[in-house]
C-alpha positions as CSV (number, residue, x, y, z in Angstrom):
1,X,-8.2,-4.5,23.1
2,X,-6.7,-6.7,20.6
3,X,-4.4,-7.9,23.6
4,X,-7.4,-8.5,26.4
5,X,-9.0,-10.9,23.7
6,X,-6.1,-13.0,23.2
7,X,-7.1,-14.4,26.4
8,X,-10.5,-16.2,24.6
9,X,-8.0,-16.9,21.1
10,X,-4.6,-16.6,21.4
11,X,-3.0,-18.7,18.5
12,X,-5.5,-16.4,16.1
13,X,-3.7,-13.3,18.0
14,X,-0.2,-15.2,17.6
15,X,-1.1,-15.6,13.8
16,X,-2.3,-12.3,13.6
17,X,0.5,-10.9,15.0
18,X,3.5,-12.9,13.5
19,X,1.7,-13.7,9.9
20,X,-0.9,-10.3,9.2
21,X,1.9,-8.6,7.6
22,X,1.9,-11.2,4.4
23,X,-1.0,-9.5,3.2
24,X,1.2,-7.0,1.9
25,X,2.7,-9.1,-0.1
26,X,-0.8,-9.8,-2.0
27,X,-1.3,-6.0,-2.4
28,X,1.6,-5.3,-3.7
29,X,1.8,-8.2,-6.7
30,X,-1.9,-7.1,-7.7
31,X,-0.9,-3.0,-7.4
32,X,1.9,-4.1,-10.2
33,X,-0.2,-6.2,-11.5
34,X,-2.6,-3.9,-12.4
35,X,-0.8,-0.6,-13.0
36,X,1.1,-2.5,-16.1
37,X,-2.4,-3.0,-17.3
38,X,-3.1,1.0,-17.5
39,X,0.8,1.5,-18.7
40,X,0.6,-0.8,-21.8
41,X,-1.6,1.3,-23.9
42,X,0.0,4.3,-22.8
43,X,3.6,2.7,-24.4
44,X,2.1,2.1,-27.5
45,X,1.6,6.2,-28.0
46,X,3.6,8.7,-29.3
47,X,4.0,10.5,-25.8
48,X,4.6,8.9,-22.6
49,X,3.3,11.4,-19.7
50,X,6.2,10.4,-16.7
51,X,6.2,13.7,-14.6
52,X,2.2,14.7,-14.8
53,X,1.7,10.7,-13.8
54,X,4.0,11.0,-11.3
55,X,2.5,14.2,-9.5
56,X,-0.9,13.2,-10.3
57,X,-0.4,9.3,-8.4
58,X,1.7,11.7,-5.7
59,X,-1.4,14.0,-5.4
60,X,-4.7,10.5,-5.2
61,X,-2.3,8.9,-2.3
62,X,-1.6,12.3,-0.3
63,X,-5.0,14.1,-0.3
64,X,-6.7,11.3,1.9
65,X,-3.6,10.5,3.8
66,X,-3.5,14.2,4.9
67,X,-7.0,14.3,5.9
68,X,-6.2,11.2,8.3
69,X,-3.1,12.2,9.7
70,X,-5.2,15.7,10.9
71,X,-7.8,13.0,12.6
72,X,-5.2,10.9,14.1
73,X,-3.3,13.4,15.2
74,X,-6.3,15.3,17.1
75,X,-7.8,11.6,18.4
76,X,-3.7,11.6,19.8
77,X,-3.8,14.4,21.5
78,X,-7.3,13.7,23.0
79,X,-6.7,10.5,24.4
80,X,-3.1,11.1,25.4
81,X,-4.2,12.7,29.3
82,X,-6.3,9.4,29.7
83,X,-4.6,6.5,27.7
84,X,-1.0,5.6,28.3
85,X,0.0,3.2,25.5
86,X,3.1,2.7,23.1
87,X,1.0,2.9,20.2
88,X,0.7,6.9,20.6
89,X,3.1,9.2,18.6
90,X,4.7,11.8,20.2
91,X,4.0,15.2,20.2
92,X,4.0,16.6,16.5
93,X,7.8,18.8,15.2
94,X,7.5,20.4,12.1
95,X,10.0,18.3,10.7
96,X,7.5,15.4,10.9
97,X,4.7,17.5,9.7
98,X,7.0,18.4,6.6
99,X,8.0,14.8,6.5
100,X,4.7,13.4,6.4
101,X,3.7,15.9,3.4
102,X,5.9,14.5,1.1
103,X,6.5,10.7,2.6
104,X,9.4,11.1,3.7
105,X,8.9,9.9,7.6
106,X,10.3,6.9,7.3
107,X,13.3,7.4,5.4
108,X,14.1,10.2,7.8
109,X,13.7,7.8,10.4
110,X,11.0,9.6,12.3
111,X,8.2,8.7,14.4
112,X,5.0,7.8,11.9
113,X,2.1,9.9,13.3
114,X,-0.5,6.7,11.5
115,X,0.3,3.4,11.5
116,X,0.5,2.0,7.7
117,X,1.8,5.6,6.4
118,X,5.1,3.1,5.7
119,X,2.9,1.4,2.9
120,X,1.5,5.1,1.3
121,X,5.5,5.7,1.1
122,X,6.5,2.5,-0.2
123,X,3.7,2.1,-2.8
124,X,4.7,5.7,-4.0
125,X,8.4,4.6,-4.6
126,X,7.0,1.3,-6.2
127,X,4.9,3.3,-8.9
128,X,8.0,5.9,-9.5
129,X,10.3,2.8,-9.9
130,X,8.2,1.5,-12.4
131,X,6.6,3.9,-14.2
132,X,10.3,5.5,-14.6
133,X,11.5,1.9,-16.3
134,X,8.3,2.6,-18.9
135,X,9.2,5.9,-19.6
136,X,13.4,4.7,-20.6
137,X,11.6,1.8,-22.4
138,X,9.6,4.6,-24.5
139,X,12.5,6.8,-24.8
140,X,14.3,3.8,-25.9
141,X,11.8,2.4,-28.7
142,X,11.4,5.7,-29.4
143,X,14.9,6.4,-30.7
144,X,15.6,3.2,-32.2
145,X,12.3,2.5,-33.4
146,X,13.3,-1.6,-33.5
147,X,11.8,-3.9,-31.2
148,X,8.6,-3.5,-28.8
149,X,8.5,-0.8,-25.6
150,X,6.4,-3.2,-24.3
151,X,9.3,-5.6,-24.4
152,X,11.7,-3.3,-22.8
153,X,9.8,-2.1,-19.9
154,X,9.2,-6.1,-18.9
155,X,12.9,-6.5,-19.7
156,X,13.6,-3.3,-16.9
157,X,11.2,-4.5,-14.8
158,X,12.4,-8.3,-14.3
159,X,16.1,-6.9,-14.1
160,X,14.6,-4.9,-11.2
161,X,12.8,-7.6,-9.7
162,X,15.8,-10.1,-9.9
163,X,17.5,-8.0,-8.4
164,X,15.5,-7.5,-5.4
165,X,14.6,-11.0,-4.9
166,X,18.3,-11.8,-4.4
167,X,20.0,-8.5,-3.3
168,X,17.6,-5.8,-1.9
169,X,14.9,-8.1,-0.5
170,X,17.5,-10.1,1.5
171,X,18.3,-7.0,4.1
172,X,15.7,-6.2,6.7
173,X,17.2,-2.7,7.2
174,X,16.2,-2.3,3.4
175,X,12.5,-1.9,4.0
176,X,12.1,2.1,4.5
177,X,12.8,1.3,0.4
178,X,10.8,0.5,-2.3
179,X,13.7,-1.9,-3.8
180,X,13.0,-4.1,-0.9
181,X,9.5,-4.7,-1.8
182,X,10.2,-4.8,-5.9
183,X,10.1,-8.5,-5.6
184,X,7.1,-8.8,-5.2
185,X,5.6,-5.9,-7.4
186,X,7.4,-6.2,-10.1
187,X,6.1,-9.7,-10.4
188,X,2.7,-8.2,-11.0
189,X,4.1,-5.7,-13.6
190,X,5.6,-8.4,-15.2
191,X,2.3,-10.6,-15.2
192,X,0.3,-7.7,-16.2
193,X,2.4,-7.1,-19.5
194,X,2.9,-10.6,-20.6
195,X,0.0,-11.0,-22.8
196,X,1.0,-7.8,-24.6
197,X,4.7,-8.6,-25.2
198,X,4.4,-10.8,-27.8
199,X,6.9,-13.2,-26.1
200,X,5.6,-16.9,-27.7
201,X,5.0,-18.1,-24.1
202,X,2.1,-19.8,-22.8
203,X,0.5,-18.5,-19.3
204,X,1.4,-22.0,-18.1
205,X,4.9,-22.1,-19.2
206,X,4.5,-18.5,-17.8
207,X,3.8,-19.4,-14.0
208,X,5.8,-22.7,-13.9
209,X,8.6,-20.1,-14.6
210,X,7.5,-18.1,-12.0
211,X,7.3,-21.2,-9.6
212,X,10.8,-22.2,-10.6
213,X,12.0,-18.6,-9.9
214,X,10.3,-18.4,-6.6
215,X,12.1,-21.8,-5.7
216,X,15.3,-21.0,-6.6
217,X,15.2,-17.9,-4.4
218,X,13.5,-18.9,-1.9
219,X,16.3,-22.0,-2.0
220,X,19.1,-19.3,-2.2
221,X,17.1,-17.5,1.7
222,X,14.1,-18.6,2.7
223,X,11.2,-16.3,3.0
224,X,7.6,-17.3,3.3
225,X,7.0,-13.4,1.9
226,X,8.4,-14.3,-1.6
227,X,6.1,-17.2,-1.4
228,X,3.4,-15.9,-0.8
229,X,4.2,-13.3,-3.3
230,X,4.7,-16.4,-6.2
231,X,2.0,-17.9,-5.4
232,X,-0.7,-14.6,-6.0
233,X,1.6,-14.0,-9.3
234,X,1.4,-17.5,-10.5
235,X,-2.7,-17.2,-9.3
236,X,-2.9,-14.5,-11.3
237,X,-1.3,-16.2,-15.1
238,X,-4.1,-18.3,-13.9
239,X,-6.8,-15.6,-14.5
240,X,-5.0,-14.3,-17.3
241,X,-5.0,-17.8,-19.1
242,X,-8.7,-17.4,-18.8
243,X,-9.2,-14.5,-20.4
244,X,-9.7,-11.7,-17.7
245,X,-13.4,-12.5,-17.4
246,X,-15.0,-10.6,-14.2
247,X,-15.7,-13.2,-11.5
248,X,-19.9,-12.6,-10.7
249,X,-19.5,-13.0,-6.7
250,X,-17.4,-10.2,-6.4
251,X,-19.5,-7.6,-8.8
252,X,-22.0,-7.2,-5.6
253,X,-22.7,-3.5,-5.2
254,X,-21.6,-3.8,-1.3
255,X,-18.5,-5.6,-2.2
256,X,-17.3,-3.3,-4.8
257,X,-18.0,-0.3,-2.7
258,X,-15.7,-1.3,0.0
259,X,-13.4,-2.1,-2.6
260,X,-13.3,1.4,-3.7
261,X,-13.4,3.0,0.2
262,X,-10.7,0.0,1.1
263,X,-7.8,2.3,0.8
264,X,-9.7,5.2,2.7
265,X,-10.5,2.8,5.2
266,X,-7.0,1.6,5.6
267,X,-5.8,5.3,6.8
268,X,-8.7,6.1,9.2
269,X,-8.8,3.0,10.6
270,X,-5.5,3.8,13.0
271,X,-7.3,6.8,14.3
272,X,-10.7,5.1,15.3
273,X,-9.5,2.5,16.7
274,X,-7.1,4.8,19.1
275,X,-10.3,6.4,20.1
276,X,-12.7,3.3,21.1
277,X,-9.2,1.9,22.9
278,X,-9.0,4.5,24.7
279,X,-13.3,4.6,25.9
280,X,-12.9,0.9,26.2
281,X,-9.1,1.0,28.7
282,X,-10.8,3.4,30.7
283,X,-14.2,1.6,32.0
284,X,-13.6,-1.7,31.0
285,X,-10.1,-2.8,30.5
286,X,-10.0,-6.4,31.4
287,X,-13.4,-6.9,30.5
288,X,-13.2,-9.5,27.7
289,X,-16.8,-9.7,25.9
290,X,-16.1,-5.5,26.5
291,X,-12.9,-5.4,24.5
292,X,-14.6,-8.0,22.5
293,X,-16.9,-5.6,21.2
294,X,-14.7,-2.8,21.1
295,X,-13.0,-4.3,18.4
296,X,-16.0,-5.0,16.5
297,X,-17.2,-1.3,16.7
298,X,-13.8,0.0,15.5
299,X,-14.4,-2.0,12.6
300,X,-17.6,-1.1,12.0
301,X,-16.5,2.8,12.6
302,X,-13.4,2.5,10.7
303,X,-15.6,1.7,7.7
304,X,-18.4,4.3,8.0
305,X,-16.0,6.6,8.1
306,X,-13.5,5.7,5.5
307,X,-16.3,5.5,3.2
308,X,-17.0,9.2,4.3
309,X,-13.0,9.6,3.6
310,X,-13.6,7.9,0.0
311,X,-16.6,10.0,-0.5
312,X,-15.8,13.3,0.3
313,X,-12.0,13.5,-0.4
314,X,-10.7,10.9,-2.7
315,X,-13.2,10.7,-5.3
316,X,-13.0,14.4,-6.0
317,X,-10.7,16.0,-8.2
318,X,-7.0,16.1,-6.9
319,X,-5.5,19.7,-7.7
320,X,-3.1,21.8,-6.3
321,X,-5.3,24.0,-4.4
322,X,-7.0,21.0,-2.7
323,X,-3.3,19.5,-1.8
324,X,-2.3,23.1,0.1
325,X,-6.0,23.1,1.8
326,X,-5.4,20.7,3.4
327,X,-1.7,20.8,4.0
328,X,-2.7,23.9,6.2
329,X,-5.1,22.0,7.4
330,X,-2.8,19.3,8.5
331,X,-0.5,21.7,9.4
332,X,-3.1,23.8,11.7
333,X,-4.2,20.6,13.3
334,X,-0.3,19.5,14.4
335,X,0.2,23.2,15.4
336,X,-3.0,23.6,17.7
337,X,-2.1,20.4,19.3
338,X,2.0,21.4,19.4
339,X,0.6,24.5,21.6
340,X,-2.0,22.8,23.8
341,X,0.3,19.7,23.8
């Protein structure tokens, strides 16, 4: 659809299309960002949980990913006899289905049955990076009992994130890994522990630092990603310099219930709009104002039904008998379609 409307605005599909991706880089600065917040007070006690906060992240990002991957997968097989299109994963193997499970698709270098699965995977790697450098910084103040854990995790972190800026980050084959994408998330772990440190730096000094980093390494290979990445990390010493005070526009009921649904909506989203591509290719496919509103009503569908997703899956308790239901679910789902397919 996206393709048919290009004909009305073609330099936004262009932008779209060669620039969309940049976003990430946002995401993943305030994801560090804001899981150093919760980590702090968890360094200054006597027990640092790594395993149980490991499993437990492992078991909030899989329960709604599984739920979509069984919708995508059925909306695949459904439009497959009517919609001929690149954008459609092949039939399902139970080495993707086991891959999926545990987000190890990409790594594996198999097919993705949802596009954005990448980023659950990623973002999982990211937290176990990190949250391992807080638990060795623990460990570490623990037995020696000198100096601030607080201090040694940011120490870990910025040895991370140096070195993806101008190793990891600089090979395009690297982004299956989490190391590629450090850069920019451990500049929001960094940010997000500063205040707590005790390092004698102003926020100012703090992002001019952060500007003179970005420019050296953006100097050393250019990348508009690691700018955009400096730039939300310097925005952010901004709002730390203020205090943390809650901006009013965004405390809206509306907008803070599609900030909670937003992850939700970001894994449904693949399988609606599959669906209305395939109604609209069928009846109406170089109809412009037709594609148009196609678009529009995958939006509008992608979030009714990702806040269903948030509802009825995410915001209830992630256990291990919820997990295997619907693993078998998933697995049912890939298996009825692997028969019929």
């Amino acid at each position: 659809m996206s393709d048919v409307v290009a004909q009305w605005l073609p330099r936004l599909e262009e932008f779209l299309f060669e620039h969309g991706l940049l976003a990430v880089q946002i995401f993943l600065v305030v994801g560090g960002y804001l899981n150093a917040k919760s980590w702090v007070r968890a360094l200054s006690k006597a027990q640092f949980q790594l395993f149980s906060s490991l499993l437990s992240r492992y078991q909030r990002l899989v329960l709604p990913l599984l739920a979509a991957l069984s919708f995508t997968v059925l909306v695949t097989a459904l439009v497959r006899p009517y919609f001929d299109h690149s954008s459609l994963s092949d039939l399902p193997t139970w080495q993707k289905i086991v891959a999926h499970i545990f987000l190890l698709q990409d790594v594996l270098y198999l097919e993705a049955f949802l596009a954005g699965v990448w980023y659950v995977a990623i973002d999982f790697q990211l937290f176990a990076m990190a949250i391992a450098c807080a638990w060795l910084a623990h460990a570490w103040q623990t037995r020696t009992n000198k100096g601030s854990a607080i201090r040694k995790a940011l120490g870990l972190w910025m040895l991370l994130t140096l070195s993806s800026m101008f190793v990891w980050n600089l090979n395009p084959l690297g982004e299956i890994w989490g190391t590629y994408f450090f850069s920019a998330y451990g500049l929001g772990l960094c940010v997000g522990c500063w205040r707590y440190s005790g390092i004698k730096i102003s926020h100012a000094t703090l992002g001019l630092l952060i500007f003179i980093l970005g420019a050296v390494a953006t100097a050393y290979q250019p990348r508009i990603r690691l700018v955009v990445a400096v730039a939300t990390a310097a925005l952010l010493t901004w709002y730390e310099a203020t205090g943390c005070k809650t901006i009013g526009s965004i405390k809206q009921r509306w907008i803070q219930e599609l900030s909670n649904a937003s992850y939700a909506i970001f894994l449904i989203h693949f399988g609606v709009s599959l669906g209305v591509s395939a109604l609209i290719f069928n009846f109406w496919s170089e109809n412009i104002p037709m594609n148009a509103l196609g678009l529009i009503i995958s939006f509008v569908l992608s979030v009714i039904l990702g806040h269903q997703l948030h509802w009825h899956i995410e915001t209830q308790e992630a256990t291990w008998k919820r997990w295997l239901q619907w693993v078998a679910i998933f697995g049912a789902t890939c298996t009825v379609v692997l028969l019929l397919g």
